[in-house]
Backbone as numpy.savetxt, mean C-alpha at the origin, in Angstrom:
# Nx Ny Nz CAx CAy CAz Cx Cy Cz
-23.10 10.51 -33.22 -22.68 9.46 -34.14 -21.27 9.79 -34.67
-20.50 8.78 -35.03 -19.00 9.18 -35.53 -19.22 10.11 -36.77
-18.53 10.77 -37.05 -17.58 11.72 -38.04 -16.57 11.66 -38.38
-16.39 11.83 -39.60 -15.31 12.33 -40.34 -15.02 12.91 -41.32
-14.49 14.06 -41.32 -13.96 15.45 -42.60 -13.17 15.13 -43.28
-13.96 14.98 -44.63 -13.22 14.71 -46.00 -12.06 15.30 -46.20
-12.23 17.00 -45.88 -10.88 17.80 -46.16 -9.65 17.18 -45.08
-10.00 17.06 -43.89 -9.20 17.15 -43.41 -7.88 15.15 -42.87
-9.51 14.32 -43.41 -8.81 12.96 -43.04 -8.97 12.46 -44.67
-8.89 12.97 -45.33 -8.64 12.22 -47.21 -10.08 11.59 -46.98
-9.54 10.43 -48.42 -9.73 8.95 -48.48 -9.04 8.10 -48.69
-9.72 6.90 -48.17 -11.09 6.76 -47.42 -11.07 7.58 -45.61
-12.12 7.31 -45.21 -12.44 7.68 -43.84 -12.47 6.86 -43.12
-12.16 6.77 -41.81 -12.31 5.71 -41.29 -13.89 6.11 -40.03
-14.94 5.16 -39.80 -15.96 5.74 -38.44 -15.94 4.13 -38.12
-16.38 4.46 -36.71 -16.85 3.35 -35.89 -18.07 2.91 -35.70
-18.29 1.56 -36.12 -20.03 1.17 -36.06 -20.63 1.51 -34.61
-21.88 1.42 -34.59 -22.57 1.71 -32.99 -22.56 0.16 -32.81
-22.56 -0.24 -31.50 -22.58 -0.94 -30.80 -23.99 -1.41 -30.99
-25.15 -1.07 -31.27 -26.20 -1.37 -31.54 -26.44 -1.74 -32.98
-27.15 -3.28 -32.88 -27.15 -3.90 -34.31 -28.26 -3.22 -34.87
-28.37 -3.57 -36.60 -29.59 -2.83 -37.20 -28.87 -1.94 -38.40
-30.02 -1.25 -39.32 -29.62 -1.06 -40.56 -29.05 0.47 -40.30
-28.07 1.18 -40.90 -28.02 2.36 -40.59 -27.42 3.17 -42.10
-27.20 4.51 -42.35 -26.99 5.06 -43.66 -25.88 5.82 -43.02
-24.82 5.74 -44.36 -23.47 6.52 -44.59 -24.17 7.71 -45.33
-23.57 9.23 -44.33 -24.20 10.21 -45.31 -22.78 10.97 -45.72
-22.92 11.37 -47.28 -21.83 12.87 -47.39 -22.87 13.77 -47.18
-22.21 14.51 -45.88 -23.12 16.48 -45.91 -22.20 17.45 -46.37
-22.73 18.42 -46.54 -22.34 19.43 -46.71 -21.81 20.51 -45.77
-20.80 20.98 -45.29 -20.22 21.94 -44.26 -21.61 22.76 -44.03
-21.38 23.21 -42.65 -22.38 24.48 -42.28 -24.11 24.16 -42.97
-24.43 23.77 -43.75 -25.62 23.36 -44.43 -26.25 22.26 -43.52
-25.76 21.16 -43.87 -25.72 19.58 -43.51 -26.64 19.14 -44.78
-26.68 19.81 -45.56 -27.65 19.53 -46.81 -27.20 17.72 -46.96
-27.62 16.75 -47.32 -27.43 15.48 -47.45 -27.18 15.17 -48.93
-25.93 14.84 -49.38 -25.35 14.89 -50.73 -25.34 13.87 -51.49
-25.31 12.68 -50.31 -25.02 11.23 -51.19 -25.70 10.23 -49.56
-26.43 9.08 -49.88 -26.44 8.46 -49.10 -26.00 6.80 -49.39
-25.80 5.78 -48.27 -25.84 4.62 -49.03 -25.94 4.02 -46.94
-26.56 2.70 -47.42 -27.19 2.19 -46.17 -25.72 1.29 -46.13
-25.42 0.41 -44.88 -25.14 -0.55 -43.90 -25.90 -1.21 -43.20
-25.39 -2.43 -43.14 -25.83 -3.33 -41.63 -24.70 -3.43 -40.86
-24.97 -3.12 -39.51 -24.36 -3.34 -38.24 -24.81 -4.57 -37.80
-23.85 -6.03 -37.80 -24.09 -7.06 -37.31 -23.77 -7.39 -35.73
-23.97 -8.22 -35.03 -23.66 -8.37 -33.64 -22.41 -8.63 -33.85
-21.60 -8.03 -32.58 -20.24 -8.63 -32.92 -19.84 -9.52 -31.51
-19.23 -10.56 -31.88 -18.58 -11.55 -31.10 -17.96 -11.04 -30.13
-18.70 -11.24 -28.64 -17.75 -10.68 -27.13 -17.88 -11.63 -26.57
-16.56 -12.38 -26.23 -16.42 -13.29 -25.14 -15.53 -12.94 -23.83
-15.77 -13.76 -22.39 -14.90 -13.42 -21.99 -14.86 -14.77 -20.91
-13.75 -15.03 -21.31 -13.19 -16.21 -20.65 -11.82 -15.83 -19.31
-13.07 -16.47 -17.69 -12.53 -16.04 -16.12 -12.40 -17.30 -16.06
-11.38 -17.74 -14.88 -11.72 -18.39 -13.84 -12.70 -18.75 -13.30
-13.67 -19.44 -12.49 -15.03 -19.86 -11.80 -14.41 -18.93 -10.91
-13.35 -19.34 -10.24 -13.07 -19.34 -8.75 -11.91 -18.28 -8.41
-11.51 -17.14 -7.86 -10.44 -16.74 -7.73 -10.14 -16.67 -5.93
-9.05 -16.56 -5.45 -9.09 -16.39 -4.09 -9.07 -14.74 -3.77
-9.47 -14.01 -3.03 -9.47 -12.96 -2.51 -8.16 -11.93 -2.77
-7.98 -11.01 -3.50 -6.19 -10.61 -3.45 -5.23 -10.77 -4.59
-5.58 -12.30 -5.29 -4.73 -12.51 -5.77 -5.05 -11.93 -7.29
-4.40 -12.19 -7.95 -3.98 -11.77 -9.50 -4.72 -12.23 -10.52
-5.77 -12.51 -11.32 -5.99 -13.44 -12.50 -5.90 -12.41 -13.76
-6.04 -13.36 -14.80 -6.28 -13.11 -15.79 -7.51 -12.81 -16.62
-8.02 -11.88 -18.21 -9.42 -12.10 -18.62 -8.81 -12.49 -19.75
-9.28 -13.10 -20.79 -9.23 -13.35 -22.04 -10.81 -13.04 -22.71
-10.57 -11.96 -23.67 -11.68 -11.82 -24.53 -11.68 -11.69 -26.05
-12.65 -11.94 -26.45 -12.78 -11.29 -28.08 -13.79 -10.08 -28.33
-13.41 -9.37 -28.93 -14.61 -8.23 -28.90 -14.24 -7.29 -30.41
-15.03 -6.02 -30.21 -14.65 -5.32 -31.14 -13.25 -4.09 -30.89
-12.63 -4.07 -29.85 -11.74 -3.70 -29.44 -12.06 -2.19 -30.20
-12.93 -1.32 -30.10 -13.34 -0.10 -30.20 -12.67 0.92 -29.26
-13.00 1.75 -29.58 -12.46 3.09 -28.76 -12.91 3.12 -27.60
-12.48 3.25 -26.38 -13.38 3.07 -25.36 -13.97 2.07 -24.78
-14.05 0.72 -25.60 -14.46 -0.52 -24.97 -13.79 -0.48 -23.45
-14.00 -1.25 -22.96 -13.74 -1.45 -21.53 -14.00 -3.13 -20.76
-13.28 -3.61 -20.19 -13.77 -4.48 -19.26 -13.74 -4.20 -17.97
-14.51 -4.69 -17.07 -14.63 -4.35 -15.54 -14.87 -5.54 -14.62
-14.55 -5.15 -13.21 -14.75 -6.64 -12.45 -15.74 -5.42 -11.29
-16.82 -5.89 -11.04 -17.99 -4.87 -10.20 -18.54 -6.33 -9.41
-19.15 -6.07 -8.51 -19.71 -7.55 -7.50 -21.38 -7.25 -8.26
-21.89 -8.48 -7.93 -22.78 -9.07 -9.40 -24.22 -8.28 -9.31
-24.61 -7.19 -8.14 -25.76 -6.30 -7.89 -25.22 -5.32 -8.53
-24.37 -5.28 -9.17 -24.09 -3.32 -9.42 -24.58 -3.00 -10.69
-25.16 -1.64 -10.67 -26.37 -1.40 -11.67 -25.09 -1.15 -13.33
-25.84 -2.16 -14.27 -25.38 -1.70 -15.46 -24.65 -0.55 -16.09
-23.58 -0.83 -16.62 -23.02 0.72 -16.68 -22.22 1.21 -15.74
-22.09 0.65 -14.98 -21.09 1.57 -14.11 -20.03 0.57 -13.86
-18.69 1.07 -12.67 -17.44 0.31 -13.03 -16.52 -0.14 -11.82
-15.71 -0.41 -11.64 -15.04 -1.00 -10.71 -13.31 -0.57 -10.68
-12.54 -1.93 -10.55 -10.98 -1.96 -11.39 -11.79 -2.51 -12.93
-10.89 -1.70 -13.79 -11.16 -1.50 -15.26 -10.05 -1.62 -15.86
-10.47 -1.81 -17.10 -8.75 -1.83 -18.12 -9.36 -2.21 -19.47
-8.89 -0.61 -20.33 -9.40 -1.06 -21.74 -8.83 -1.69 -22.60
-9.84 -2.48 -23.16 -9.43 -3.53 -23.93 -8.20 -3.14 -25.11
-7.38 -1.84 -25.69 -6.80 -1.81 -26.42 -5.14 -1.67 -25.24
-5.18 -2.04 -24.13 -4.57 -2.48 -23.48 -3.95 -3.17 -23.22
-4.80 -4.47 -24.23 -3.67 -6.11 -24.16 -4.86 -6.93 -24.15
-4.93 -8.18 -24.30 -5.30 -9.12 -24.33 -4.51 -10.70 -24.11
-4.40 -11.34 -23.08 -5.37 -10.69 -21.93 -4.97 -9.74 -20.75
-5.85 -9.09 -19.86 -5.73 -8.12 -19.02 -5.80 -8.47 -17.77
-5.04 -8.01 -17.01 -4.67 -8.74 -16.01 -5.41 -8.00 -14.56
-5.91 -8.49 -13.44 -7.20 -7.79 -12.67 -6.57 -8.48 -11.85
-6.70 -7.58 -10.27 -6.57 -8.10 -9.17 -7.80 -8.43 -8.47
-8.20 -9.41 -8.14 -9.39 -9.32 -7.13 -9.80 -9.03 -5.77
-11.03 -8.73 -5.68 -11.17 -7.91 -4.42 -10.86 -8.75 -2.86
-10.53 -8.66 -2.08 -10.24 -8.68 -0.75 -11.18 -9.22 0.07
-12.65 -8.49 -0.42 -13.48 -9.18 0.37 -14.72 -10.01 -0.69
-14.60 -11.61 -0.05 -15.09 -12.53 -0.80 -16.61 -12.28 -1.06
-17.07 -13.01 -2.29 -18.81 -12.53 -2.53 -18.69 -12.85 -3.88
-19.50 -12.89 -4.93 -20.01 -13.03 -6.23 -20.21 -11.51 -6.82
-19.24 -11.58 -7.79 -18.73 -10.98 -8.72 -19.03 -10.81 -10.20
-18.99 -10.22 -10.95 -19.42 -10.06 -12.88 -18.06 -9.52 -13.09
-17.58 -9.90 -14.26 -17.10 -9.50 -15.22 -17.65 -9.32 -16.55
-17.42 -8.03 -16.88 -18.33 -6.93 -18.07 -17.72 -6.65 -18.98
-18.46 -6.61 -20.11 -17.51 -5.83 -21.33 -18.83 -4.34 -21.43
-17.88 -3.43 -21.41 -18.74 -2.30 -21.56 -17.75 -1.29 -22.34
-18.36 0.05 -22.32 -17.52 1.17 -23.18 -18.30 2.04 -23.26
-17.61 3.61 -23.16 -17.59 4.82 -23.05 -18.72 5.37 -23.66
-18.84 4.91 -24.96 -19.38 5.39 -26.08 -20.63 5.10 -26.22
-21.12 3.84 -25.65 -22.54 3.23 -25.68 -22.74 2.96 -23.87
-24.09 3.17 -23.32 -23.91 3.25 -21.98 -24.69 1.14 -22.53
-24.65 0.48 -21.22 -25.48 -0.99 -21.32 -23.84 -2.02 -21.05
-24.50 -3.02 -20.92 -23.55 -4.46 -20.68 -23.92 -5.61 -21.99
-22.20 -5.43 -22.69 -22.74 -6.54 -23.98 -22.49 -7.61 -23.88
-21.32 -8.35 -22.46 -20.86 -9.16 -22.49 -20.87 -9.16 -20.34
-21.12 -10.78 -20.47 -21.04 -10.34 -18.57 -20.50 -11.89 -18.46
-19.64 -12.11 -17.54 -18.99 -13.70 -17.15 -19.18 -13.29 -15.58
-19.96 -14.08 -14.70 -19.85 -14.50 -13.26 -18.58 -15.01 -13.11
-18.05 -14.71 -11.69 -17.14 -14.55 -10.74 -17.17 -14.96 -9.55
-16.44 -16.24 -8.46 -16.80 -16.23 -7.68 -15.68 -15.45 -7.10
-15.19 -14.61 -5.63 -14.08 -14.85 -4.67 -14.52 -15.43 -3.77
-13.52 -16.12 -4.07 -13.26 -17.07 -2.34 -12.50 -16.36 -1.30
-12.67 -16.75 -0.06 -12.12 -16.15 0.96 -10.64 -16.04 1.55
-9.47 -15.40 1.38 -8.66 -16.21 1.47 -7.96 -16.36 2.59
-7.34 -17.29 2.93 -6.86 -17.52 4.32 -5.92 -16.84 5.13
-5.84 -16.32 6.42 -4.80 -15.44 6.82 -3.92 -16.39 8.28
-2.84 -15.55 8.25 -2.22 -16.45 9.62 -1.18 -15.67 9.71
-0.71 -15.76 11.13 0.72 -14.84 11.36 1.56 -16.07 12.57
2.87 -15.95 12.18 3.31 -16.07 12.87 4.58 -15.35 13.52
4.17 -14.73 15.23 4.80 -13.73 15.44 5.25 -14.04 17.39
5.87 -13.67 17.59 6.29 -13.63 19.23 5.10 -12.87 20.11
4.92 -13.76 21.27 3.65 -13.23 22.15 4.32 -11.90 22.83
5.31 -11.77 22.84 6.30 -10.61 23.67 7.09 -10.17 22.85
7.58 -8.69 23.19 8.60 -7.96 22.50 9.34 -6.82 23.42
9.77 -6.76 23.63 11.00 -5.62 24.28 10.06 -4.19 23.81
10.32 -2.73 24.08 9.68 -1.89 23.89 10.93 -1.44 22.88
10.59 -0.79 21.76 11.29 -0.03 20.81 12.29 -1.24 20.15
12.24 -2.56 19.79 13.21 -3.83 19.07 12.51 -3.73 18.23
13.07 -4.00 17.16 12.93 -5.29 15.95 12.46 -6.29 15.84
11.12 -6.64 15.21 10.56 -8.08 15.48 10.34 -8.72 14.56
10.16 -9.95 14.03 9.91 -10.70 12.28 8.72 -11.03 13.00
7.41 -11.03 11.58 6.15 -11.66 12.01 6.14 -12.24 10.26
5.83 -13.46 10.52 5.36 -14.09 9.49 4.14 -14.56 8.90
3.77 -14.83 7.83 2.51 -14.23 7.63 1.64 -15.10 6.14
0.44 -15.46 6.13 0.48 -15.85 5.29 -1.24 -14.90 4.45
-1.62 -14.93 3.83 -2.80 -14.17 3.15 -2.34 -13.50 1.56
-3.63 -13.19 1.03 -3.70 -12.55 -0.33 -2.77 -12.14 -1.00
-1.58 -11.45 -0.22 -0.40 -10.46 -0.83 -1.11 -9.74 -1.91
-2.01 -9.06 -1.94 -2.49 -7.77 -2.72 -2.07 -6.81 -2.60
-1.92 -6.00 -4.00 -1.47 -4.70 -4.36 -1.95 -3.87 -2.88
-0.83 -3.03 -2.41 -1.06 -2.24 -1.27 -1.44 -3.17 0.36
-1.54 -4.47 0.32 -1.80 -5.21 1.14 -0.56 -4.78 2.55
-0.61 -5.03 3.82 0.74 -4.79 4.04 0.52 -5.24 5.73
1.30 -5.52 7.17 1.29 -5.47 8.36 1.91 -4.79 8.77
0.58 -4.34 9.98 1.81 -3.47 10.95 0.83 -3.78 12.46
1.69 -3.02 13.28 1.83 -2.97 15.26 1.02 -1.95 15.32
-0.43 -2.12 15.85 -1.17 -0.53 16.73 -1.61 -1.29 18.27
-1.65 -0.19 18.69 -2.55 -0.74 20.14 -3.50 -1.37 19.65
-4.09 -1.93 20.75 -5.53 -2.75 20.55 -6.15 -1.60 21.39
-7.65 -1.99 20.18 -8.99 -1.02 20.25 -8.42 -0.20 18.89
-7.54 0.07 18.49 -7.42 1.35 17.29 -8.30 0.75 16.76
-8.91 2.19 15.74 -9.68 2.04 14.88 -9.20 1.53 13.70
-10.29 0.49 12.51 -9.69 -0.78 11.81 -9.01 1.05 10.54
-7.61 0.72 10.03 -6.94 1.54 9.08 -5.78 2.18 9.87
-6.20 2.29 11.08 -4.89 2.49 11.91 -3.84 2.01 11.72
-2.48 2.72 11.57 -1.47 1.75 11.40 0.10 2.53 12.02
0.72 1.63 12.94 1.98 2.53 12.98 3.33 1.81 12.33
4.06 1.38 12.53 5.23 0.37 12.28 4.38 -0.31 11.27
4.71 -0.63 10.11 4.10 -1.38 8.88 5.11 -1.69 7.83
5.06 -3.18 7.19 5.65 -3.18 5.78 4.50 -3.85 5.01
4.78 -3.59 3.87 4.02 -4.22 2.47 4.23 -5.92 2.66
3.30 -6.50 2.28 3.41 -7.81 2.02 4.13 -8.19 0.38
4.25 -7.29 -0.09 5.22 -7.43 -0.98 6.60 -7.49 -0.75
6.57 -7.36 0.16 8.29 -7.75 0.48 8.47 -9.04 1.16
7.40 -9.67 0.56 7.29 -11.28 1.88 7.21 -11.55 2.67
7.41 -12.76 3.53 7.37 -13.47 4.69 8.71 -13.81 5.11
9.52 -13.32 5.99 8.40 -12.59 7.30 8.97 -11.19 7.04
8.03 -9.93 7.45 8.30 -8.89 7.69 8.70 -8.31 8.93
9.35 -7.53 8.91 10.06 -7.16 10.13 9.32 -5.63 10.42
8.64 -5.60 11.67 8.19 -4.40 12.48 8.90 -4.27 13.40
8.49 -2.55 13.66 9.68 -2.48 15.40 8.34 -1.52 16.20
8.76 -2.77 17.24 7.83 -2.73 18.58 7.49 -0.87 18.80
6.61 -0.60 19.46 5.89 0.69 20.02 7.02 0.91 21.27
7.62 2.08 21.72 8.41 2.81 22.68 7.97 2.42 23.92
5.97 2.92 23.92 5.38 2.38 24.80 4.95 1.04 25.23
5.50 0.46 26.46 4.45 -0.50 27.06 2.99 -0.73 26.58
2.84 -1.67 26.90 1.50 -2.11 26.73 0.56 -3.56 25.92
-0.53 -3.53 25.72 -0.89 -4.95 24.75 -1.45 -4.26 23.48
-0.96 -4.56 22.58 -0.91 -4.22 20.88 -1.46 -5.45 20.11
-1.49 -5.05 18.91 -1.70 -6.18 18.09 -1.24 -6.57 16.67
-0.97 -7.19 15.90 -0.64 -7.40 14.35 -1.75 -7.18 13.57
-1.83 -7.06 12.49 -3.04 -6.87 11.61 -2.30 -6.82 10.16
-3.57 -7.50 9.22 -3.64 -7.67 7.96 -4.45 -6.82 7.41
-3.65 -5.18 7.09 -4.62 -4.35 6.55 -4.27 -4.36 4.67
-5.10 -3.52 4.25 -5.11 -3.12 2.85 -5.57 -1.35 2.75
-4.04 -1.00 1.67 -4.79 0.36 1.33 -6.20 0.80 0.52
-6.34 -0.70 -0.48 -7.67 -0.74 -0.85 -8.86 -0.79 -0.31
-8.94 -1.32 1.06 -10.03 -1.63 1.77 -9.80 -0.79 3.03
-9.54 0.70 2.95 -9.20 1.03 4.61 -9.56 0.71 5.59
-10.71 0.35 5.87 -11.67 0.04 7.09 -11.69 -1.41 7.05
-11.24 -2.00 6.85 -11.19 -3.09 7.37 -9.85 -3.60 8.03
-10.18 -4.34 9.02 -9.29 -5.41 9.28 -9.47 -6.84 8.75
-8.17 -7.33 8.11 -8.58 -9.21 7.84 -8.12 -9.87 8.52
-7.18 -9.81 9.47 -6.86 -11.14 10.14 -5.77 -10.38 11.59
-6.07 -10.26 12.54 -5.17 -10.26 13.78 -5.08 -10.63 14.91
-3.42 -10.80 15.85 -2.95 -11.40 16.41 -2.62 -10.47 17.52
-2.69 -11.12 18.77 -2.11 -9.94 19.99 -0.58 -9.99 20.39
0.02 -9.03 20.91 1.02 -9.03 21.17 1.42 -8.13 22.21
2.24 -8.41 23.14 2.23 -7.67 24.31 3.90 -7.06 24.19
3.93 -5.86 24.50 5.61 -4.92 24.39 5.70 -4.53 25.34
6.61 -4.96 26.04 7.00 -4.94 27.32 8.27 -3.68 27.74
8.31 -3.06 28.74 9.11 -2.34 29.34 10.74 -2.39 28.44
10.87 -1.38 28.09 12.24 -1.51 27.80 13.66 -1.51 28.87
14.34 -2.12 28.24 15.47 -2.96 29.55 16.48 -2.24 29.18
17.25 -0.55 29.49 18.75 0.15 29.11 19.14 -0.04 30.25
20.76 -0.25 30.01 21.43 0.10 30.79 22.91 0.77 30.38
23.35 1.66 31.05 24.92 2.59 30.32 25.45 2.46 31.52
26.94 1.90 30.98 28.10 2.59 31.82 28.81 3.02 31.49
29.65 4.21 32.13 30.75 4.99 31.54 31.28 5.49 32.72
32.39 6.17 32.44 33.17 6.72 33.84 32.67 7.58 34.35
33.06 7.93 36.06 32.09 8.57 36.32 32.26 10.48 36.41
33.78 10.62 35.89 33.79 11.80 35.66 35.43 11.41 34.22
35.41 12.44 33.59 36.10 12.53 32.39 36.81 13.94 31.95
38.08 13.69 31.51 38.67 15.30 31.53 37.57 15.85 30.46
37.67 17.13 30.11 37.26 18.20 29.06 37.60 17.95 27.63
37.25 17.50 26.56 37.86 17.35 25.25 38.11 16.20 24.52
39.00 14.99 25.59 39.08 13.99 24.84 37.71 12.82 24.88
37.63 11.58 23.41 36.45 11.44 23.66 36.95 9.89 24.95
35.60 9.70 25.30 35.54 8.26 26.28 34.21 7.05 25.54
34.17 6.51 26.65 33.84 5.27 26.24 32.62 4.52 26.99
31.40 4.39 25.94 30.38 3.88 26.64 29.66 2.37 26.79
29.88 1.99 27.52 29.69 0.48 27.26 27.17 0.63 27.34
26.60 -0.09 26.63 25.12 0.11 26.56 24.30 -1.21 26.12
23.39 -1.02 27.21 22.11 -2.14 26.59 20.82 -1.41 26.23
20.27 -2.14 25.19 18.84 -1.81 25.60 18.43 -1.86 23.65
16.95 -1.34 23.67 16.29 -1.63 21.71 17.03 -1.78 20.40
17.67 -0.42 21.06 18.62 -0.28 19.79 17.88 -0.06 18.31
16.83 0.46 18.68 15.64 0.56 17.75 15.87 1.95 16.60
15.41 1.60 15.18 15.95 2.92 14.42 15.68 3.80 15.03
17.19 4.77 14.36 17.20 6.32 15.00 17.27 6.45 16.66
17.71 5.06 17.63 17.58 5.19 18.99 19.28 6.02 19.06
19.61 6.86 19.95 20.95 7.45 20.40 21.28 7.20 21.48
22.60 7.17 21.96 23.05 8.16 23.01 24.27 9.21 23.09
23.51 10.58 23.81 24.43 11.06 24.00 24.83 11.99 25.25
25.83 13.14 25.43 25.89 13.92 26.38 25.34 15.30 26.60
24.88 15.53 27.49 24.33 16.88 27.61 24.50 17.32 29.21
24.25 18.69 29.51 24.12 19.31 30.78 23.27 18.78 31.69
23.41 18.23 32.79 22.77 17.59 33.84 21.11 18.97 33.69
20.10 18.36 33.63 19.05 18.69 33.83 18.46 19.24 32.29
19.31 19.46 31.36 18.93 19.69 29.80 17.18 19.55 29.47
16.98 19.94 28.52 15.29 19.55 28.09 15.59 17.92 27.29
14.60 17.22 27.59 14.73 16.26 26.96 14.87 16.30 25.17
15.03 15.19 24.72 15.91 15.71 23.15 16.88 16.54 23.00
17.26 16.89 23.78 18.68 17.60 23.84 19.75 16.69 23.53
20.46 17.28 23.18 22.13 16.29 22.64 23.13 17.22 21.96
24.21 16.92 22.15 25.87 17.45 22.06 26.40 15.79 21.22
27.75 15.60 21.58 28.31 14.76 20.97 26.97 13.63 21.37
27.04 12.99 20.06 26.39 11.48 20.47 26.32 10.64 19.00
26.09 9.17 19.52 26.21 8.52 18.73 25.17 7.38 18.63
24.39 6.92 17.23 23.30 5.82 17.19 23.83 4.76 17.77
22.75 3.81 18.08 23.23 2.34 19.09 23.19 1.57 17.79
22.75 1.98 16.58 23.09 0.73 15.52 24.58 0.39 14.83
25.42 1.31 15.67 26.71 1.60 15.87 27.62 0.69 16.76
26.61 0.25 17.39 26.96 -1.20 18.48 27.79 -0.66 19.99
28.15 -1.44 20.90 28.08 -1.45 22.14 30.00 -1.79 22.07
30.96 -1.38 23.08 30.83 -0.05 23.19 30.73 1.06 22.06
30.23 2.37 22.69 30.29 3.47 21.78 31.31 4.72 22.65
31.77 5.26 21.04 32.60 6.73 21.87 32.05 7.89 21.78
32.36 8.76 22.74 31.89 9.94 22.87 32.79 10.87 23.11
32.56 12.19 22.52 33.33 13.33 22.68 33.13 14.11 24.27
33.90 14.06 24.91 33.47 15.03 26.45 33.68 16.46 26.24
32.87 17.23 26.81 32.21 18.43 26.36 33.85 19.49 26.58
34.22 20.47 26.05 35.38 21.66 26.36 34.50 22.18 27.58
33.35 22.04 28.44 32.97 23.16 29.55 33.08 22.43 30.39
33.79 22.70 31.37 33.44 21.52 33.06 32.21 21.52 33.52
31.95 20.47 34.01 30.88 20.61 34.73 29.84 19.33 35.09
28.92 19.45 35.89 28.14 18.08 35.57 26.86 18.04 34.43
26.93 16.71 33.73 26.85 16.26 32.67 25.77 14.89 32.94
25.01 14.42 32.04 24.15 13.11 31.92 24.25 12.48 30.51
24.44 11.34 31.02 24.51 10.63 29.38 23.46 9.70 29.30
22.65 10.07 28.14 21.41 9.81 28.12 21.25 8.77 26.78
20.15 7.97 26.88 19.55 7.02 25.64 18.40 7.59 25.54
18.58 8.12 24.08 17.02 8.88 23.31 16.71 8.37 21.68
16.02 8.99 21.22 15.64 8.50 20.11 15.18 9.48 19.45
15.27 9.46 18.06 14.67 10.38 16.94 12.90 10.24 16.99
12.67 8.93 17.08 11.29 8.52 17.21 10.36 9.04 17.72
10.78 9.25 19.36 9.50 9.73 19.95 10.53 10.62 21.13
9.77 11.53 21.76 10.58 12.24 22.66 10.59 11.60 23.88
11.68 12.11 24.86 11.89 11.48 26.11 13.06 10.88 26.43
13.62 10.87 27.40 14.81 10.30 27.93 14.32 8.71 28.41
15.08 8.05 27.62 15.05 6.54 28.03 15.77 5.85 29.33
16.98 6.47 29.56 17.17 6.07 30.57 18.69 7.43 31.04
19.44 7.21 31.76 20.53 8.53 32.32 20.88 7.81 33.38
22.81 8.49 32.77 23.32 8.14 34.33 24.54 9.80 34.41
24.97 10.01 35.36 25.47 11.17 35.58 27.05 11.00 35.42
27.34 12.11 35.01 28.94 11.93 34.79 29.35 13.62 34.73
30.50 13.44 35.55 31.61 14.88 35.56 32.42 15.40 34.30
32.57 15.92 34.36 33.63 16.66 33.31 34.30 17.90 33.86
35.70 17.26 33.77 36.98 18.23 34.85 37.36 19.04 34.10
């Protein structure tokens, strides 16, 4: 039951009624004793909890609660789906928080409660039904993509906190994710295609809901198309000049190295977001040389053509 020390909080004192109506007694005790010094009774009346939802919210999106209550220590409101045993909690936000409090709803549609509960007393004093509705998803995105480009997919669904799309193969398991942006950054988001060939797909995931997927689209990434030219041999030192096609995908390069090098290898070189032509430094050692398109991304030589150095 609340407390409070004369010595140490004056007068008056301040305690908090119980949540449970009915007659109850103010005692002065005595330190260390608890000898009972003075008594005098109270009534604890019901106190007014409302809470005014929406019927209807869509899946994701944002609403509002408006309540009245006793705004106690610990009060609490909660949004839990409408089987969940008394007392326990969901997304929460205590009521000395604001009025009203602002709740995202869940992702996946079903019948819902909204609760007034609190720390201090376990039970439900206040409950408002909830429906979510389901909400609608759609993308619109290119059936094809170059391997390692830049692609816009547009998109429509929930935009929930942590909501977001991205590019995995098809079959990944649903939370998989490689290339991804937040749906907070709008429509359309821009992903960049997988290095590898193959048939992939879009997806409407959430960090809230890992395992699920809500809504996806196939997409096929096709062979990447480089091509470099440059001279075919070059003095020692000064730089030359590379004319290049191909993704141009972040962190993609090209540069020069020793004919047969380990792949990811590189000497002078320069990013392709640098644009077409690019210059290059030719190495101070003679010899034969490959000028290669690679990437920070993933390892491997994208494509090579051979060049001298006198």
């Amino acid at each position: 039951m609340p407390t409070a020390y004369i010595n140490e909080d004056g007068s008056p004192v301040s305690l908090t009624a119980s949540i449970d109506i009915g007659t109850y007694e103010i005692r002065y005790m005595a330190a260390y004793s608890y000898e009972v010094l003075a008594v005098t009774t109270i009534v604890v009346e019901a106190s007014a909890i409302t809470l005014t939802v929406p019927e209807v919210v869509i899946s994701g999106q944002s609403f509002e609660i408006t309540w009245t209550g006793p705004n106690s220590k610990g009060d609490y409101i909660t949004l839990v789906t409408i089987d969940t045993e008394d007392g326990k909690y969901d997304e929460w936000g205590f009521t000395k928080d604001g009025n009203p409090l602002s709740f995202t709803a869940p992702i996946i549609a079903g019948e819902y409660e909204i609760r007034y509960q609190s720390d201090r007393e376990p039970g439900v004093f206040a409950r408002k039904s909830l429906t979510i509705a389901a909400a609608e998803f759609s993308f619109s995105a290119p059936a094809t993509v170059p391997a390692g480009t830049s692609f816009e997919v547009g998109w429509t669904g929930p935009d929930g906190p942590q909501d977001y799309i991205t590019i995995v193969a098809i079959g990944s398991e649903p939370g998989a994710y490689e290339s991804y942006e937040y749906t907070s950054n709008g429509s359309p988001v821009t992903l960049i295609a997988e290095i590898t060939a193959g048939k992939y797909e879009i997806r409407y995931q959430s960090d809230r809901e890992r395992g699920i997927i809500f809504a996806s689209t196939p997409i096929t990434v096709t062979p990447m198309q480089i091509s470099l030219q440059a001279p075919t041999q070059v003095n020692a030192g000064p730089s030359f000049e590379i004319t290049w096609t191909g993704p141009s995908g972040p962190r993609d390069y090209i540069t020069i190295v020793p004919a047969g090098a380990k792949a990811g290898s590189y000497q002078s070189y320069k990013y392709t977001r640098e644009g077409s032509p690019l210059s290059l430094t030719a190495p101070e050692q003679a010899g034969a040389y490959e000028i290669r398109y690679q990437s920070d991304r993933v390892g491997g030589v994208f494509a090579s053509i051979a060049i001298t150095v006198k």
